[in-house]
Structures are given as C-alpha cells and as structure tokens.
C-alpha positions in Angstrom: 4.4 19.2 -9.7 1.9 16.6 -11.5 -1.2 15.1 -9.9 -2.5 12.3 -11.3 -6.4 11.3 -11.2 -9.5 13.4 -11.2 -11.9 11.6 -9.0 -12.8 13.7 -5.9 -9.4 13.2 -4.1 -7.7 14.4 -6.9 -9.8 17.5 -7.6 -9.7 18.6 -4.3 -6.2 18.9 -4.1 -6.1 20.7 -7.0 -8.4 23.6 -6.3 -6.5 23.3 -2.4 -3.2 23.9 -4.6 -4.1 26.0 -7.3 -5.2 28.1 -4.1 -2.2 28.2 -2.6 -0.4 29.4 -5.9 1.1 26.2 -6.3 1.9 25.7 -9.8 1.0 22.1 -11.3 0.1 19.5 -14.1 -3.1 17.3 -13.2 -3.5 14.4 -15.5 -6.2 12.0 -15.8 -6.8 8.7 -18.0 -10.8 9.3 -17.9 -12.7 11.1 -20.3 -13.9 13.9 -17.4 -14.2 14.4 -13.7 -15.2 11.3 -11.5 -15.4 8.3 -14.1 -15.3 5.8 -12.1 -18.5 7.1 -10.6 -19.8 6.1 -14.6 -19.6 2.2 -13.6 -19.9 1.7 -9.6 -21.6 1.4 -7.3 -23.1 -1.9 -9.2 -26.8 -0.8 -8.0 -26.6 3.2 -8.9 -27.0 4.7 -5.0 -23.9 5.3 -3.4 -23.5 4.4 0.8 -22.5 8.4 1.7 -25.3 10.5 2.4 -26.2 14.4 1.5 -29.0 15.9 4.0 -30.9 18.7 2.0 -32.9 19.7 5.0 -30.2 20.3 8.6 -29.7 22.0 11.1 -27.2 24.2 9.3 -27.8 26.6 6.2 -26.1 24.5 3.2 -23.2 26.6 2.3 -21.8 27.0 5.8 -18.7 25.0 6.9 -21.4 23.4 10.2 -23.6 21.9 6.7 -20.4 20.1 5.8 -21.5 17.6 8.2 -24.5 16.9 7.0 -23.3 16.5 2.8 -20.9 13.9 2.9 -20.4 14.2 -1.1 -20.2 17.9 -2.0 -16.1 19.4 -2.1 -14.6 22.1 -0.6 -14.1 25.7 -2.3 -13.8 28.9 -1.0 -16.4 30.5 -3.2 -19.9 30.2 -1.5 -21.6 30.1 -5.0 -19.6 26.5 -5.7 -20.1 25.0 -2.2 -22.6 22.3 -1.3 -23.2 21.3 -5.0 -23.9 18.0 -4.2 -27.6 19.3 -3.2 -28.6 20.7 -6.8 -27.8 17.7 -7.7 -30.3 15.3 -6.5 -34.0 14.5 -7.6 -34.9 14.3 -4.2 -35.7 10.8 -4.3 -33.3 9.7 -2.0 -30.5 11.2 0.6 -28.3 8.6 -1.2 -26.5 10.3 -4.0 -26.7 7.9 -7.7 -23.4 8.1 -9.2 -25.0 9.9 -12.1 -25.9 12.8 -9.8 -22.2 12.2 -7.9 -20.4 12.5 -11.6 -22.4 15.6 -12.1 -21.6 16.4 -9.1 -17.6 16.4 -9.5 -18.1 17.7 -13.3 -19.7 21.0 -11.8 -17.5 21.5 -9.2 -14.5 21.4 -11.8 -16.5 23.7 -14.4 -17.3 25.9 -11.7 -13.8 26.6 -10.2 -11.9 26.4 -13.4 -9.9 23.1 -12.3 -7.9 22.1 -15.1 -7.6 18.7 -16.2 -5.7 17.1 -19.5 -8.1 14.2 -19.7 -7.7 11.4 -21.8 -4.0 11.0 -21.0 -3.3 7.9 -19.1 -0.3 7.7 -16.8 1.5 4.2 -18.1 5.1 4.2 -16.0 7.5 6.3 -13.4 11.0 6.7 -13.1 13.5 8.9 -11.8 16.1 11.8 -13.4 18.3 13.1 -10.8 16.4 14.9 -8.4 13.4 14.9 -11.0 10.4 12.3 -11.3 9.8 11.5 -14.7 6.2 10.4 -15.2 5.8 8.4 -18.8 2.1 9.0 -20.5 0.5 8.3 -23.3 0.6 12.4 -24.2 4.4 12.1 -23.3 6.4 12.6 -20.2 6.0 14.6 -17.6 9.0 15.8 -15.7 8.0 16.8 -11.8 9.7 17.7 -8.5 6.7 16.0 -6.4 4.0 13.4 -7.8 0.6 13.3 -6.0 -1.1 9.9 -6.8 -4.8 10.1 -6.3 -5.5 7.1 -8.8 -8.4 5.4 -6.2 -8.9 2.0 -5.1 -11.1 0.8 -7.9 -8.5 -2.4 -9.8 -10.8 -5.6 -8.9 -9.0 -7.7 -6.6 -8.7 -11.4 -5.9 -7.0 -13.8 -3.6 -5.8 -17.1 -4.1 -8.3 -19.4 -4.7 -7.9 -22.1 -7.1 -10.7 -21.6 -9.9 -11.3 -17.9 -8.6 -9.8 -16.7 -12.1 -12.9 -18.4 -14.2 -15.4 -16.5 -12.1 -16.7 -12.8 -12.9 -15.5 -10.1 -10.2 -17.5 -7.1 -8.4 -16.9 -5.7 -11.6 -18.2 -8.0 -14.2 -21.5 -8.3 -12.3 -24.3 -8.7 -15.1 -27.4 -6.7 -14.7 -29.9 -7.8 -12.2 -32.9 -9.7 -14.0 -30.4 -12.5 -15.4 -29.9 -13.8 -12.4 -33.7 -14.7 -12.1 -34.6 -18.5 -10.3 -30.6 -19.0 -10.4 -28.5 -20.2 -7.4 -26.3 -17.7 -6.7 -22.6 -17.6 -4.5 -21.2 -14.2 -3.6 -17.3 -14.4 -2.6 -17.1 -12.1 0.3 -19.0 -10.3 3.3 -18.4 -6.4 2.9 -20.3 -3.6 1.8 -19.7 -5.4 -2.2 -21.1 -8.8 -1.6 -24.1 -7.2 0.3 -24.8 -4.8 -2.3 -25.0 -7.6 -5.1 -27.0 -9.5 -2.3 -29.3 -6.8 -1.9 -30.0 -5.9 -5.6 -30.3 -9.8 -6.3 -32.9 -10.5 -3.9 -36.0 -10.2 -5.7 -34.7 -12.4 -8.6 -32.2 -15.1 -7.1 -33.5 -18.3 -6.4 -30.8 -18.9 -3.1 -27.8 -16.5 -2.5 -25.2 -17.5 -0.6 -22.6 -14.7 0.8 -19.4 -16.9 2.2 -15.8 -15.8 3.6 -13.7 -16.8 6.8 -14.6 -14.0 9.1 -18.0 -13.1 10.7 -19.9 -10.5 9.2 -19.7 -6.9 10.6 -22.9 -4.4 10.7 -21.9 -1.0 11.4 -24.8 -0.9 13.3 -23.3 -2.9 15.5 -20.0 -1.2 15.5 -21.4 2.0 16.3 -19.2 3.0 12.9 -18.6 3.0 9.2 -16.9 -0.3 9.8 -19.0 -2.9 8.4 -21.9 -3.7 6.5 -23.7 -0.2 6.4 -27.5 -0.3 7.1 -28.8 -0.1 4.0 -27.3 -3.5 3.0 -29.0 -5.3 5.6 -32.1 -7.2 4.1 -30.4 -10.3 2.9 -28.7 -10.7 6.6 -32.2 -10.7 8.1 -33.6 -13.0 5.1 -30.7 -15.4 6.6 -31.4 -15.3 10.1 -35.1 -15.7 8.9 -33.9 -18.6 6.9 -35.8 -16.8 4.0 -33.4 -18.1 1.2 -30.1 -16.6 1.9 -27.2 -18.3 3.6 -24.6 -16.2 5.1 -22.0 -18.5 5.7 -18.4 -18.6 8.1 -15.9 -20.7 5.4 -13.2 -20.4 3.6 -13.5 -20.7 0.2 -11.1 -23.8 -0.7 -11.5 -24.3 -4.1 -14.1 -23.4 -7.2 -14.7 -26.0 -9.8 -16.2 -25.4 -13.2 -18.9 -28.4 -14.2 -20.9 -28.1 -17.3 -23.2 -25.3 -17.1 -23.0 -25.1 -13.3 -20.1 -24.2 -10.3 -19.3 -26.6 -7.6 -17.9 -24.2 -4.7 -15.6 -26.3 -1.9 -15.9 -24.6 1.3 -14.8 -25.2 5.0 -16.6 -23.8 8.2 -14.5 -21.3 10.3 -15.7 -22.9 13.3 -15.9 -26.8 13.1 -13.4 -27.2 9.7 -16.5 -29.8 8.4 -16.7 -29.5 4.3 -19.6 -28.1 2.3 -20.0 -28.1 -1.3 -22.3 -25.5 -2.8 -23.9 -26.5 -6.5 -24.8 -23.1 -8.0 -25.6 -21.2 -11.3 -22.9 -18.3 -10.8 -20.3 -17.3 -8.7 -19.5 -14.0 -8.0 -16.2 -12.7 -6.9 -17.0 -9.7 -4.3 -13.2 -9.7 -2.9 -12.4 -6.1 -2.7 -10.3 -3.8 -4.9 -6.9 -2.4 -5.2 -5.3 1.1 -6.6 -3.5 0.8 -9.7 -0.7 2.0 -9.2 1.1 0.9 -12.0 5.2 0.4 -11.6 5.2 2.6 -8.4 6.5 -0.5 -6.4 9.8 -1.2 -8.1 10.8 2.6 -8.1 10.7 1.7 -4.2 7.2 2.6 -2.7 6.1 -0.4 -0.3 2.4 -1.6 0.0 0.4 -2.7 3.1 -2.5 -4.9 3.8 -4.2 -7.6 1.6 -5.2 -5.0 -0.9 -1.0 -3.4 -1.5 -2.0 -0.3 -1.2 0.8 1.7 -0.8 2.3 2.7 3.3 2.1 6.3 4.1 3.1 8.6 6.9 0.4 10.6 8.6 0.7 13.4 6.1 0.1 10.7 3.1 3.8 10.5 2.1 5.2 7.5 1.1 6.8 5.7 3.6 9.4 4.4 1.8 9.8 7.1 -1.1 10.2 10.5 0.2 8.5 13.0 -2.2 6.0 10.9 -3.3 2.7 11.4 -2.0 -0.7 10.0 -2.7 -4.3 11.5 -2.9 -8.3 10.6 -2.2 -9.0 7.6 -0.9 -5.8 5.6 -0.9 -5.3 7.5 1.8 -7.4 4.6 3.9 -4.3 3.1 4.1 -2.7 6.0 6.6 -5.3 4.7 9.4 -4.1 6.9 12.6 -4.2 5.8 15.9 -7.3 3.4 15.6 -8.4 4.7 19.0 -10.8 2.1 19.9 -10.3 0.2 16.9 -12.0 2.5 14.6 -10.2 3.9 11.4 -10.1 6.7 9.4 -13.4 7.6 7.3 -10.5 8.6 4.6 -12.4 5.8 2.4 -15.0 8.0 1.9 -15.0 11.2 0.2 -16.5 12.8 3.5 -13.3 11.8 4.9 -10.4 12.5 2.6 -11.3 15.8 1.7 -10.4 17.1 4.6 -7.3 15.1 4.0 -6.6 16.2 0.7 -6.6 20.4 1.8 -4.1 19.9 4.6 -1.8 17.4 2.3 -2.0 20.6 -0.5 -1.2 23.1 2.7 1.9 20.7 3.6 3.4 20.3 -0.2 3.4 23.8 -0.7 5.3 24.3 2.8 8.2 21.7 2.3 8.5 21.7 -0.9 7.5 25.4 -2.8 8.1 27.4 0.5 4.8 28.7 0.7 3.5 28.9 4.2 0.0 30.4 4.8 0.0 32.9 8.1 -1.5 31.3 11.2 -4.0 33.7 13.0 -3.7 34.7 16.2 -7.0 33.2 18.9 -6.8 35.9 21.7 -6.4 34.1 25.0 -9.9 35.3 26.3 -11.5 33.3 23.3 -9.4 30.0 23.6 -12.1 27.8 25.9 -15.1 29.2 24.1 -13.0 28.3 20.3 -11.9 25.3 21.0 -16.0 24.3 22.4 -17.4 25.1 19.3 -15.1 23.5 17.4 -15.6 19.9 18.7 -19.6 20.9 19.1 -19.2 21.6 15.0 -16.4 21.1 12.8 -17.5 18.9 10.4 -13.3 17.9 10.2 -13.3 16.7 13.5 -16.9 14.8 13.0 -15.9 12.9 10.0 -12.6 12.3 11.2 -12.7 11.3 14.7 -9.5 10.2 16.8 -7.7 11.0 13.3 -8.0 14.8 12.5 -7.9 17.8 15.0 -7.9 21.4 15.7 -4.3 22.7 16.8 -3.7 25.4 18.4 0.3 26.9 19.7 1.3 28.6 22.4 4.3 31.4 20.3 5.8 33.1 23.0 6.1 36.2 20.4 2.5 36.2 19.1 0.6 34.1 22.0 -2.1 31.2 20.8 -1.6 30.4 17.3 -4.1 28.7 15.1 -2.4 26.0 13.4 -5.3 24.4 11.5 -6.8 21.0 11.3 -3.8 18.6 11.4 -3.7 14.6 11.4 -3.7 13.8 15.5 -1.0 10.5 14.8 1.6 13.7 13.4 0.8 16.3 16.4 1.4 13.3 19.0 4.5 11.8 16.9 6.5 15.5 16.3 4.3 18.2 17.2 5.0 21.5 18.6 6.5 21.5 22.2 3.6 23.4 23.6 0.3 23.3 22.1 -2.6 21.7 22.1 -5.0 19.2 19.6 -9.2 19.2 20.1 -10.4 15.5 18.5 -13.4 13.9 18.6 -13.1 10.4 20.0 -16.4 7.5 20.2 -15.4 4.6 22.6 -17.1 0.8 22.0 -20.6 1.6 23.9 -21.3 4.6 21.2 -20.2 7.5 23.1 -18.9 10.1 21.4 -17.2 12.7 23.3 -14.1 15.4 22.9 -10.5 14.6 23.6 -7.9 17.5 24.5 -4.3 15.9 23.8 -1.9 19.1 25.6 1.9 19.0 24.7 4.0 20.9 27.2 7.7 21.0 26.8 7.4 18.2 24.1 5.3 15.9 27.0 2.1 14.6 25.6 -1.3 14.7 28.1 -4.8 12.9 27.1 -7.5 14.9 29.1 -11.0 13.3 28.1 -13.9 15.5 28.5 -17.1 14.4 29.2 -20.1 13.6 26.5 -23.3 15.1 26.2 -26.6 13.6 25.0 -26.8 16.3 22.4 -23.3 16.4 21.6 -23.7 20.4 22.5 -20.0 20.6 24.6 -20.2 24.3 25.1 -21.7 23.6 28.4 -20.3 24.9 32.1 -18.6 21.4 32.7 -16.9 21.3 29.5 -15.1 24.9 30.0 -14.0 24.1 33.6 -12.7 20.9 32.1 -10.9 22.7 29.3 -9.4 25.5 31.8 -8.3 22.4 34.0 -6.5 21.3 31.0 -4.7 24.5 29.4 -4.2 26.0 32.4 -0.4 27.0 32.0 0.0 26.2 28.7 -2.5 28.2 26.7 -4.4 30.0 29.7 
C-alpha cells in the first residue's frame, strides 16, 4: 500500500502500520516531516495546547490529555515529545517547535519517508491503484491520502481573485496606520486580526454569519479564546468593526479597495474604502484528480465524503488520513463535531484506521483481550474518568467492549461510535463521553442487545471523577444481562 503525506496524520499511520507488520510506501512532496508547519499558523503559535506540568506523569496514556500535539508510539522513550520541545514560553506550541516536533518523532521511530516526491495524478489498473509521481509510479492495492487541508480557498466573489489569501498575508509592520478588511470570521481572520492590532489603523472582519466564540459554545467550535481581543476592541468600539454582510463585490481603485457589502440583518449597503483586503476564506485539501477517478466531496471546502472508518464513500479502497478526516463528523450529538481537525483529535483516528486496513485488507487481526466480568463496571469507569480517546473525541470515539459467548467480555478497542451504532456487534456495549449545550460533560453507555441499540446517560460529576457509587449502580443497571 502507499500513503501519501507526512504531516502528523500521515506519520501516525505509518508507525500505527509499520506496527501492525503492514508493509507500505509513504510518499511526501515536502522536504521533511510536517512542512506545512514551516509557513502556518501566520502568527507562529499554534491554537492546540501541550501542558508540561498535569495531573498525569507525561509519558502515560492519562498525559495524552493534557499534550494535544505530541503522537502516539509504543516506546515510552518517544512519547510526549512535544514537551522537549518547547522553551517554556508558552503552552502554545510555535510551529518551529511543532516541526521539530514531528521531525523527532520520525527520527526516533525509524518512520520512513521518500521526501521530495510529489504525488501529481491517480488512476486505476485492474484491481491495482496506480499513483503517478514525480519519482515514477507507484502501483498499490490501498491508497491512504493524508495530504491536509492546507490549498487556500475562495468563494465567489467578484474581485476576490485580485486580493491576497490567508496565505499571502505580508508580515505584520506593513500594515502600519492602513485600513484593513479581513474576508471571513473563523479562527484565520481573527488571527490576522489579532496580530494586526497594534499596527492597523481600522480592521474590519466581515462575512454573512454571526461570529462564534468557543467560549460560548462550550467547544472547539468557534473563535478559540486566544483570538478574542479584536472582538472586545469592537464591542468597545476601539477601532475594529466586526461586521454581519455578505461580501457583494471587491473593486480595485488606484492605490486603494472599495469593498461592496450587505448587512445580514436589514439587506442596507455599505461600502468600505480600505488600504488592503485580506481573503481569510478557509482552505481545502489538494487532492489532486482524486474526483474524476470517482471520490465525491462535501461541504463548501470539497473535501472528500467518508464513512466512519475514513473510507471513501464513493470509492471503496480508498481511504484518507489526518485531518481531512473533519469531514467524517459522527453523530454531531448536540451539534458538536469531531475534534479530528486537530491533531489531538485524528490521532486517535489515524491508529484505529491503520488497525482496520490491516484487517480487511492484509488479513491481519490483532487479538482482543479478554476483561473478566468482575472488572467490567470498575474498566469501563476509569475509562470515561481518563482516556484521553474518549476526551478528545467526545460523542465520536468510544470504548467497546463484546459479550463472546466462547471467551466472555471482549475488549474491542476504541472504535468510531457512528460505526458501533450503524453495524456493530449484536451484543456489546460503547463508553463515550458526551457535553450537552449548558457545558456538561458527562458519560454515555450505548448497550446493543440482540442487534437493539439502548442510550443509558449517566450522570456528571463536578470533577469529572465517574468512578463514584452512583455511576457503578448506573452502569450495573445498564449491562445487567448483557455483559453482567
């Protein structure tokens, strides 16, 4: 098999594979691991966070929740890299410290990579994928793409073409005493906002829908925390507008932009006069000629539909890596998503996705231990008090666990929760994390008996500790029958 990319989705499938004794090719059109991590974020600190100092001993699988950034090995000398790292200026990762980072962790666990050899176009031979580079081709029996979703991206705007991207942003200090309009009103266009603030003269950050704070959706969903300022400089009317409009048209005149908007909520025009325009619409993944061999694309971004297991939905075989895998969003209990944007996120993704390929497709099928029954209450506590899995992936990944009328409870691993529900096994049970609108955050037995799904919620705990007397008589309630 060939995987192409060598950002942290892609390395962490490898080292899951290479693991598993799956053979394979990984590919990568940088010059070493994590290059993209050389150019963005625009303003060096990254949004994911790596605690030094937790509750946990950094190493352990409970640390994992605190280090949003480090990779998963098996050998303790190569875990929780993320740490050395850092100058200890800052929880925030830079990106130099993130590419040094991903570099070590390859070093360290002898993760192959043919760099330098860009993937240009895909085709099929027979039962064979034929993957066209610029070192030659590449025959394969399954493609993993984990490319990322870093192609600057921009909707239809008439003018938007003559205007600089995310991308193209020019380094702070020449924006000084200019008039500045920012295209957008995610994590992107606050960033540029906040770095810009010193030296713009007005910023304005415009686009159709409200802005979200995920401090106000109690989630990752939104503008994150440290992106703030320039929303409080507008509702302080301290020089930045952040405006509800569409973005009609963008004139070029002279030295200047004339940007034609319309407010969401009455439709009355406004025309902005400003020094530079800035588009901050988002990214794609490149993902080159993937859509004519057949694989379809969702959302405003195309990024390509998967099943829960990251398969394409529409090309069998072809799977996809890191953090396309946003684009598999679950269940969106409550209306929150997957954190598989993030690195903390599709990690976990990316070692069960390895664990699946090398089932279907190389017949290799790690053994499942056996919990004895007496342990099954206590097992399944600790998990949803701990696992960093089920933290950083709530309502999307869980513990599973099998009734095997042979062996008794089985331990089936940390599986997506949309495939347990969708064709899991006919009796088992899945331990998730779930947080409901008011910030709870609580766990969530889903039971299968005879192929019949149950939702049992259990109940949440100030401290999120949920090995408490309650919780067991809750979870006996449950699995009584089934696993008890």
């Amino acid at each position: 098999m060939v995987l192409v990319g060598s950002g942290p989705g892609g390395l962490q499938i490898s080292y899951s594979l290479s693991r598993l004794g799956v053979k394979h090719a990984v590919i990568s059109a940088d010059e070493s691991a994590g290059g993209m991590f050389r150019k963005w974020p625009f303003f060096q600190r990254l949004l994911s966070w790596t605690k030094p100092y937790a509750p946990f001993e950094q190493g352990t699988r409970e640390y994992e929740r605190y280090d949003w950034n480090s990779l998963l090995p098996e050998e303790k000398a190569c875990r929780a890299l993320m740490c050395s790292m850092m100058d200890g200026t800052s929880y925030y990762p830079s990106r130099p410290e993130m590419e040094r980072n991903l570099v070590a962790f390859a070093e360290r666990t002898a993760t192959e990579v043919r760099y330098g050899c860009r993937w240009t176009s895909t085709r099929r031979d027979g039962e064979r994928w034929v993957l066209e580079t610029s070192d030659g081709e590449y025959r394969c029996q399954v493609p993993i793409f984990a490319v990322g979703v870093a192609e600057p991206w921009r909707p239809q705007i008439p003018g938007i073409e003559d205007v600089p991207h995310y991308a193209q942003t020019r380094p702070a200090e020449t924006y000084a005493g200019r008039r500045v309009f920012i295209v957008g009103k995610e994590n992107s266009g606050f960033e540029l906002a906040t770095g810009f603030l010193q030296w713009a003269k007005q910023i304005v950050l415009a686009s159709p829908s409200p802005a979200k704070l995920s401090i106000n959706t109690r989630s990752l969903v939104g503008v994150r925390a440290r992106y703030v300022q320039p929303y409080e400089d507008h509702v302080l009317a301290g020089g930045v507008i952040v405006l509800d409009a569409s973005i009609e048209r963008i004139e070029r005149s002279g030295e200047l932009f004339r940007v034609h908007t319309r407010r969401a909520e009455s439709a009355a025009e406004l025309i902005f006069e400003v020094d530079d325009v800035i588009a901050a619409t988002g990214f794609t993944s490149p993902i080159q000629d993937l859509v004519k061999v057949g694989v379809a694309t969702v959302g405003r971004n195309k990024l390509p539909a998967q099943t829960p297991l990251w398969e394409s939905a529409s090309v069998p075989g072809v799977y996809f890596g890191g953090t396309i895998h946003q684009a598999s969003p679950g269940l969106r209990k409550h209306g929150i998503p997957s954190n598989s944007g993030g690195v903390n996120g599709h990690r976990y993704n990316g070692r069960i996705l390895a664990r699946e390929v090398a089932r279907k497709h190389f017949g290799i099928d790690p053994e499942r231990p056996v919990v004895p029954r007496a342990e099954v209450v206590s097992y399944l506590l600790d998990e949803v008090t701990n696992a960093p899995e089920l933290w950083h992936q709530k309502s999307y990944l869980a513990r599973v666990l099998i009734r095997d009328e042979k062996r008794g409870v089985v331990d089936d691993g940390i599986s997506p929760l949309q495939r347990f529900l969708d064709s899991g096994p006919a009796d088992a049970v899945a331990a998730t994390l779930e947080e409901n609108p008011a910030g709870d955050i609580y766990p969530v037995l889903y039971t299968r008996r005879g192929g019949v799904s149950a939702e049992h919620d259990l109940p949440p705990h100030p401290l999120h500790d949920f090995r408490t007397r309650d919780h067991e008589r809750a979870v006996v309630e449950a699995l009584e029958g089934l696993l008890l």
